[in-house]
C-alpha positions in Angstrom: 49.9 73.7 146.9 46.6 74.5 145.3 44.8 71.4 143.6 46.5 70.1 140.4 43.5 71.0 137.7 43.2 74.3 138.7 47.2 75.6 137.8 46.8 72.9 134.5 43.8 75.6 133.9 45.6 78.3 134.6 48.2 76.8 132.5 46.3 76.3 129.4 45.1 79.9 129.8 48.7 80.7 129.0 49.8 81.9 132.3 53.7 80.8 132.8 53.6 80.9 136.0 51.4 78.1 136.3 53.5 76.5 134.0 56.5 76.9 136.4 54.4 75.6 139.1 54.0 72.4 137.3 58.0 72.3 136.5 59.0 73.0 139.5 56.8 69.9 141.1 57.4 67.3 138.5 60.8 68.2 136.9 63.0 66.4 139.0 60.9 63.2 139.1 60.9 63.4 135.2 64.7 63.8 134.8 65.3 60.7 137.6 62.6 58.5 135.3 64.4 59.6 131.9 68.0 59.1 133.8 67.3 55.7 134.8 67.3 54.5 131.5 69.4 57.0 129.2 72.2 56.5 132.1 73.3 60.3 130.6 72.6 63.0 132.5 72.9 65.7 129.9 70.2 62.9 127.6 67.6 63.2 130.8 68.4 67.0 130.9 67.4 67.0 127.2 64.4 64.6 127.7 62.9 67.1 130.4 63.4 70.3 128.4 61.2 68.1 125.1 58.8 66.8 127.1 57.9 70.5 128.9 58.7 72.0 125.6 55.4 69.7 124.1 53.3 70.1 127.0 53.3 74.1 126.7 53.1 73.5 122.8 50.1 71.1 123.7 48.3 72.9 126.5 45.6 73.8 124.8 44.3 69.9 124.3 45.6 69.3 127.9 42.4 67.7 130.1 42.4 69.9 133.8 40.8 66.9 134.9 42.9 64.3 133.8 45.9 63.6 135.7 48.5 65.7 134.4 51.5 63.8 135.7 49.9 60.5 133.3 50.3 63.1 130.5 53.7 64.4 131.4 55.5 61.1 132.0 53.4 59.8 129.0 55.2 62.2 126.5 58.5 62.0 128.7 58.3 58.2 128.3 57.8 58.6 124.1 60.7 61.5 124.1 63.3 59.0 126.3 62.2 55.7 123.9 62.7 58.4 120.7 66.4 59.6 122.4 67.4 56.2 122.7 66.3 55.3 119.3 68.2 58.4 118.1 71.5 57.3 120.2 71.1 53.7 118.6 71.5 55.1 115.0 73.8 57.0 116.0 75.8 54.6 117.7 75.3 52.0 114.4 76.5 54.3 111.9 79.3 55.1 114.0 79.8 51.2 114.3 79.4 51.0 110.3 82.0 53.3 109.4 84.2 52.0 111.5 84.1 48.5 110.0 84.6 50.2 107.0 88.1 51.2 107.5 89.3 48.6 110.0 89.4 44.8 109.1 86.2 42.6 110.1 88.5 41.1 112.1 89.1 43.0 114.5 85.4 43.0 115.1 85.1 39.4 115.8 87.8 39.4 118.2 87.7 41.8 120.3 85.9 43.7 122.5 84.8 48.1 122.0 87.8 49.4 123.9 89.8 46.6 122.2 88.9 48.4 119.0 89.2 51.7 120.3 92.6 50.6 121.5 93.3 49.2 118.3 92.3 52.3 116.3 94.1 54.9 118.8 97.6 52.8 117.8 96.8 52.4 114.1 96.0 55.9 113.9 99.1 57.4 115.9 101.7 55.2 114.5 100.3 56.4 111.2 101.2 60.3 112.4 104.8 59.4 113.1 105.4 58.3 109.9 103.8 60.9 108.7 101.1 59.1 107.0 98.7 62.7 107.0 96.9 60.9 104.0 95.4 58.4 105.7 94.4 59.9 108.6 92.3 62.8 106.2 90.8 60.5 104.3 89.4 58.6 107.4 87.9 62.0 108.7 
């Protein structure tokens, strides 16, 4: 493989085949970094396509005689901390309106897939009686 700064050069000229070059040798170590700590391989999948996604966006200000990978797995690093900050908000809000129509409780006994558990048998013995009202209100 030809020397790193000269396809980042090439790159920042616009040519996408050097571009390919450099996902094709640092893709995979990218997606295993971002995997190790999203634990989700459709989130390191994601992670990868950002980060690649900024660094064409960016390759103007890209230094051909920096290391590259620093800069890759520097952006890759922010975009995997800003994914999991994402999936935390996500994952509170779902938390919070699920405290809303369950007692507290049930929270401070049990454990997620107690609740989960809990919800599932709330929810289907409501269908059998035919309680439709309560099951669109909570939607």
């Amino acid at each position: 493989m030809r020397p790193e700064n000269e396809i980042v050069e090439e790159m920042r000229e616009g040519m996408a085949g050097a571009f390919d070059n450099l996902y094709k040798a640092y893709s995979h170590k990218l997606y295993s970094f971002a995997l190790t700590f999203l634990k989700s391989r459709e989130d390191a999948e994601e992670v990868v396509q950002d980060t690649y996604f900024k660094i064409w966006e960016k390759r103007n200000s890209i230094d051909s005689n920096q290391s590259f990978s620093s800069f890759l797995f520097s952006i890759g690093y922010h975009s995997t901390i800003d994914l999991l900050r994402q999936r935390l908000k996500e994952e509170n809000l779902r938390a919070s309106s699920l405290k809303k129509l369950f007692p507290i409780s049930i929270w401070k006994r049990q454990s997620y897939l107690g609740i989960c558990w809990n919800m599932s048998t709330i929810l289907l013995k409501s269908c059998h009686q035919g309680n439709w009202k309560f099951i669109r209100s909570t939607g």
